[in-house]
PLY file of the C-alpha trace (Angstrom):
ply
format ascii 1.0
element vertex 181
property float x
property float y
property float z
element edge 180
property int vertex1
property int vertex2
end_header
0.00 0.00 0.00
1.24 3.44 -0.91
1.67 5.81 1.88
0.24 9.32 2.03
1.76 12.53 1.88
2.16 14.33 5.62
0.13 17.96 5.25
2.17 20.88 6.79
0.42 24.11 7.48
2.91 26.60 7.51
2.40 30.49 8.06
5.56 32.31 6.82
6.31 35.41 7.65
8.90 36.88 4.83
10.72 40.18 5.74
13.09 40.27 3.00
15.26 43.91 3.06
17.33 42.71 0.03
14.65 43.02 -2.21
11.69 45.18 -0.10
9.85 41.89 -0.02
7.24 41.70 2.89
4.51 39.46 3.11
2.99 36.99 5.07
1.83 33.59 2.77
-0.24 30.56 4.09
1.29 27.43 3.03
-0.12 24.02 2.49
2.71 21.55 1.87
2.56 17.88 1.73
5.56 16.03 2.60
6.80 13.07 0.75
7.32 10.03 2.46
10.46 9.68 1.29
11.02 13.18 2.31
13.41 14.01 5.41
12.09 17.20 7.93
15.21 18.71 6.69
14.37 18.73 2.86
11.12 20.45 3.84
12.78 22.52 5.32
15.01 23.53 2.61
11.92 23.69 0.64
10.10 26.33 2.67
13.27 28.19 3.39
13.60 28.20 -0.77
10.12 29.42 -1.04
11.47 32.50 1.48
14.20 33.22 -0.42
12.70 33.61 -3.66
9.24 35.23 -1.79
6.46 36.54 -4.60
2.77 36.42 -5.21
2.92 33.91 -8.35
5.14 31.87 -6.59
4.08 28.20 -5.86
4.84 24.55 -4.43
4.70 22.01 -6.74
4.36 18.18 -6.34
7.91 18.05 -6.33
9.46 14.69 -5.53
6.40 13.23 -7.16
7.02 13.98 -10.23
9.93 14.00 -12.40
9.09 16.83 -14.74
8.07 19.80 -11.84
10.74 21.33 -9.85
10.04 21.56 -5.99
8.82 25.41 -6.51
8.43 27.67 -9.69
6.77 30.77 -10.52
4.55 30.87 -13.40
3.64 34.59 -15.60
0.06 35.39 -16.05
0.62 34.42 -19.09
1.67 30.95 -18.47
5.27 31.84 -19.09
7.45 29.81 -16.39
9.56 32.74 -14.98
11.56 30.62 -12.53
12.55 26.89 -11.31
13.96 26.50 -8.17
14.88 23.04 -7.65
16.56 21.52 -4.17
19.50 18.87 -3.91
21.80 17.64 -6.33
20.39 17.24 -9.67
21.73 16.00 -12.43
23.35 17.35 -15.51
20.85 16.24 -17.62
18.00 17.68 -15.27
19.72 21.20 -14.94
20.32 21.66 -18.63
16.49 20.75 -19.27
15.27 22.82 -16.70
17.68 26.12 -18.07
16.01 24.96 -21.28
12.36 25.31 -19.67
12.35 28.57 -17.02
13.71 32.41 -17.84
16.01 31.54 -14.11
16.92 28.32 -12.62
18.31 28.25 -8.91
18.97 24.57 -7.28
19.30 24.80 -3.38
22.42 22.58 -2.57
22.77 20.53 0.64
24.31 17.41 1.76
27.55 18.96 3.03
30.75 16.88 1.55
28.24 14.86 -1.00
27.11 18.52 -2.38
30.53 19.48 -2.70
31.52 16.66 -4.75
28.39 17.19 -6.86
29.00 20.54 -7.24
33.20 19.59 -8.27
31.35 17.27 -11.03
29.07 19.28 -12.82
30.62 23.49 -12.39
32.65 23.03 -15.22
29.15 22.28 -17.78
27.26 24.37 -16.22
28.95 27.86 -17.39
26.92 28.13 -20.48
23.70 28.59 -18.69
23.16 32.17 -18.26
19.74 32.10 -16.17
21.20 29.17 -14.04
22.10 30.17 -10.04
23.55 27.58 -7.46
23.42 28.13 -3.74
24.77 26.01 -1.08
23.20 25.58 2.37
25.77 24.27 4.70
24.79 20.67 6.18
25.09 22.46 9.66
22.26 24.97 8.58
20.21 22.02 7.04
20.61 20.18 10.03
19.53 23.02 12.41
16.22 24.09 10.26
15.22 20.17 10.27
14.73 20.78 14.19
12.17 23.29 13.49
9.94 20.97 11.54
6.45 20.92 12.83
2.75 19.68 11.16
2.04 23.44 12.02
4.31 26.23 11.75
4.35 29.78 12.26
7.19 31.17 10.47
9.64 34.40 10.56
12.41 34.59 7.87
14.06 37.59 7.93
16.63 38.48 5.29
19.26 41.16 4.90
22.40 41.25 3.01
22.04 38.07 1.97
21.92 36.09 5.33
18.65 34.16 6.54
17.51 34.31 10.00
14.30 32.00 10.81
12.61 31.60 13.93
10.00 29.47 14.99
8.47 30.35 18.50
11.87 31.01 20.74
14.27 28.70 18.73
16.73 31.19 16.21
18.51 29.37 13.31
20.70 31.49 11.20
21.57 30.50 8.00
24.42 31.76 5.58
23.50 30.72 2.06
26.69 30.75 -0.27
26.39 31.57 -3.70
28.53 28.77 -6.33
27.00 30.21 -8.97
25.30 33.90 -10.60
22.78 34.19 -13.07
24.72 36.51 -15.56
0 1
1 2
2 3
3 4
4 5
5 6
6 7
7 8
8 9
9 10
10 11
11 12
12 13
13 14
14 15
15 16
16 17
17 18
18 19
19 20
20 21
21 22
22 23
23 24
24 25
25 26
26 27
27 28
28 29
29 30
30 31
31 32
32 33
33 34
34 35
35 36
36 37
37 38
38 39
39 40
40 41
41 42
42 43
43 44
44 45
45 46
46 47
47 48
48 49
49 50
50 51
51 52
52 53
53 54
54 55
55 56
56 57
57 58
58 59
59 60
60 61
61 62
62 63
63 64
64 65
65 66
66 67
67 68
68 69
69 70
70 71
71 72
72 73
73 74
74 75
75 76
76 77
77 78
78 79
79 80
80 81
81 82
82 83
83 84
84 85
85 86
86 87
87 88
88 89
89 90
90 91
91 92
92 93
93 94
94 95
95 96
96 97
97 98
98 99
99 100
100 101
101 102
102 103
103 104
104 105
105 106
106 107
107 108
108 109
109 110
110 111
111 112
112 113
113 114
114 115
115 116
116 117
117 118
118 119
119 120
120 121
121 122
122 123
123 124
124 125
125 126
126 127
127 128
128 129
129 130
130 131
131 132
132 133
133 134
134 135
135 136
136 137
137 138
138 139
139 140
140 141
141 142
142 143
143 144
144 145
145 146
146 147
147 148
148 149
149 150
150 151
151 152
152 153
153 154
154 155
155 156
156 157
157 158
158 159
159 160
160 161
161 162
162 163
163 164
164 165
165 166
166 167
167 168
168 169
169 170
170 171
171 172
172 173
173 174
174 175
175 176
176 177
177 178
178 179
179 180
């Protein structure tokens, strides 16, 4: 028997000063069963980063052709793919083929490293391709937070993440392997 996707409730408070991004968004998202509390994590902490209106979940791991979050025009025109671990160099070359801007949310410490070592070199002709690393330290850290219901504050400024859930703090330092051009 196939098991059932777990349904977070998250409220996520974004207070981004990078960008003048400030908005509060009710999230429903169903976690994989094959999904760890830390990928979710990632995942919401993803959906922070990149914060606006037309910006969605997707089905994610259950599907092989969706990235974990995008954000679709009015139009229909995918505007960006944000996809989370270590994809392959197949997968990011057909998603720089599909979205104006990819970004892929690397984690895994050492095993993201080497990943990253494997594929940096092929990856320079993509233009609307970004690659940020979350340190397995951070990843590790946000997984604690994990709860069926969340109320969420991410606060970003010059580029570093603070979330906090209820009285627990976790700062995060994002690092950038790769710019858009």
């Amino acid at each position: 028997m196939a098991q059932k996707a777990t349904i977070y409730k998250v409220e996520l408070s974004v207070s981004d000063m990078d960008r003048n991004y400030y908005e509060t968004h009710k999230l429903t998202v169903a976690k994989h069963p094959s999904e760890t509390d830390e990928r979710l994590m990632v995942r919401v902490l993803a959906f922070a980063m990149n914060a606006h209106e037309q910006l969605e979940m997707t089905r994610g791991l259950s599907t092989d052709d969706e990235p974990d979050i995008w954000q679709k025009s009015l139009g229909g025109e995918l505007e960006l793919w944000v996809a989370l671990g270590l994809p392959s160099e197949k997968v990011v070359r057909q998603s720089c083929g599909k979205a104006n801007e990819v970004i892929i949310y690397s984690y895994g410490g050492r095993t993201a490293d080497m990943w990253w070592e494997k594929i940096k070199n092929n990856t320079t002709r993509f233009d609307n391709l970004q690659v940020v690393n979350i340190s397995e330290e951070d990843t590790n850290a946000l997984g604690k937070l994990a709860s069926r219901a969340m109320k969420l504050q991410i606060n970003i400024q010059d580029r570093d993440v603070m979330v906090s859930v209820d009285k627990s703090i976790v700062y995060i330092t994002p690092v950038k392997l790769k710019n858009a051009v």
